[in-house]
C-alpha positions as CSV (number, residue, x, y, z in Angstrom):
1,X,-28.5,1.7,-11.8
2,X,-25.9,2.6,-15.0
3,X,-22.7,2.3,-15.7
4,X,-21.6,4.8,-18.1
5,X,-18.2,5.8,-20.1
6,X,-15.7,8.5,-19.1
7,X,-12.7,9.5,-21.0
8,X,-10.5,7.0,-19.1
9,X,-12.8,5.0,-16.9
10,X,-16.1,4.1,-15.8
11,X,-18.5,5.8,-13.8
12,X,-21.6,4.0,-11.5
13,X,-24.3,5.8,-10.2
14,X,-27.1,4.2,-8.2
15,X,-29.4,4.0,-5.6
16,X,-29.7,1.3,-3.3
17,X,-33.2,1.4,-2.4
18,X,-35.1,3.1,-4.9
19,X,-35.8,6.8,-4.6
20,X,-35.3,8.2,-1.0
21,X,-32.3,6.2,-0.7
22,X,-28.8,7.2,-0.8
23,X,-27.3,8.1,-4.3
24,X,-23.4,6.6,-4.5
25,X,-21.3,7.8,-7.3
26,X,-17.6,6.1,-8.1
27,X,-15.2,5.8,-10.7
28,X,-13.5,2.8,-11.7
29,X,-10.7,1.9,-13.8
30,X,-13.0,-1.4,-15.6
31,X,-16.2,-1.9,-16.0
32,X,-16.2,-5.5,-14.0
33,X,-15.2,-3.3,-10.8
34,X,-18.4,-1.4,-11.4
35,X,-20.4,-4.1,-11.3
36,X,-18.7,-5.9,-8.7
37,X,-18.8,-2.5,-6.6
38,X,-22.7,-2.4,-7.2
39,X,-23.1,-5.9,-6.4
40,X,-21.4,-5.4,-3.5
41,X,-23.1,-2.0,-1.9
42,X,-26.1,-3.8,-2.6
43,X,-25.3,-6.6,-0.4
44,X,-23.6,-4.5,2.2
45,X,-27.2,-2.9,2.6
46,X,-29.0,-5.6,3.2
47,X,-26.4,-8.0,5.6
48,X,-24.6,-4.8,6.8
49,X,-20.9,-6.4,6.1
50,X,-17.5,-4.3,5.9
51,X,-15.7,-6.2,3.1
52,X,-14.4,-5.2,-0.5
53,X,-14.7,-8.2,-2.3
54,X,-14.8,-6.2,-5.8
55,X,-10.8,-5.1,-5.4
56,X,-8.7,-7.8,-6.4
57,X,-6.3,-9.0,-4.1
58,X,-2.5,-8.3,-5.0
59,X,-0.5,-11.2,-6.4
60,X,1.9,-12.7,-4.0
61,X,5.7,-11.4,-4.8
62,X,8.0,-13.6,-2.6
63,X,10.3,-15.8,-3.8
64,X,10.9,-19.3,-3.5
65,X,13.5,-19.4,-1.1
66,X,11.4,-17.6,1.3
67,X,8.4,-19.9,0.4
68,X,10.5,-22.8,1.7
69,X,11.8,-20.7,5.0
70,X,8.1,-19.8,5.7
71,X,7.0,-23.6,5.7
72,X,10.3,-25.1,7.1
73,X,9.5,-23.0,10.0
74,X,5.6,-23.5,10.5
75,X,6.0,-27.3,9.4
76,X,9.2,-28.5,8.0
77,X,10.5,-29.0,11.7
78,X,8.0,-31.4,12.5
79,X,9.6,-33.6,10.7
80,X,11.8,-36.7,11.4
81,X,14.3,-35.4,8.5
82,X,12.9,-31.5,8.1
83,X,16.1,-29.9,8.5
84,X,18.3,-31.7,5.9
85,X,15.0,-31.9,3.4
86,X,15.2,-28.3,2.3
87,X,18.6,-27.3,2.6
88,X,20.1,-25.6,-0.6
């Protein structure tokens, strides 16, 4: 199991079960994704699971306004006063 240097990223090779395993290659923008990628074939091997837990989720763009739309409508109108709570 290595990590090595590119140019511009970094590259893992490894096996997951020693020699007559499978040999994965990848490139990766940071060195924390390589381990995390590693980390995460490893487990995948042994519990068989289909998640990507070493890419990092995107950061949630909306705005405010929307925010307060989104939970007016899924719990703002449970209440006595919901309607006239948020209103801008």
């Amino acid at each position: 199991m290595s990590t090595q240097t590119t140019l511009t990223d970094y590259e893992v090779r490894f096996r997951v079960a020693g020699r007559g395993s499978r040999c994965y290659h990848k490139t990766f923008p940071t060195k924390g994704e390589c381990e995390r990628f590693m980390r995460y074939t490893i487990a995948q091997h042994e519990t068989q699971s289909n998640e990507k837990p070493w890419l990092e989720k995107q950061k949630d763009n909306c705005k405010l306004s929307e925010l307060v739309e989104t939970w007016n409508k899924s719990y703002g109108h449970f209440l006595k006063d919901g309607k006239h709570c948020w209103q801008w």
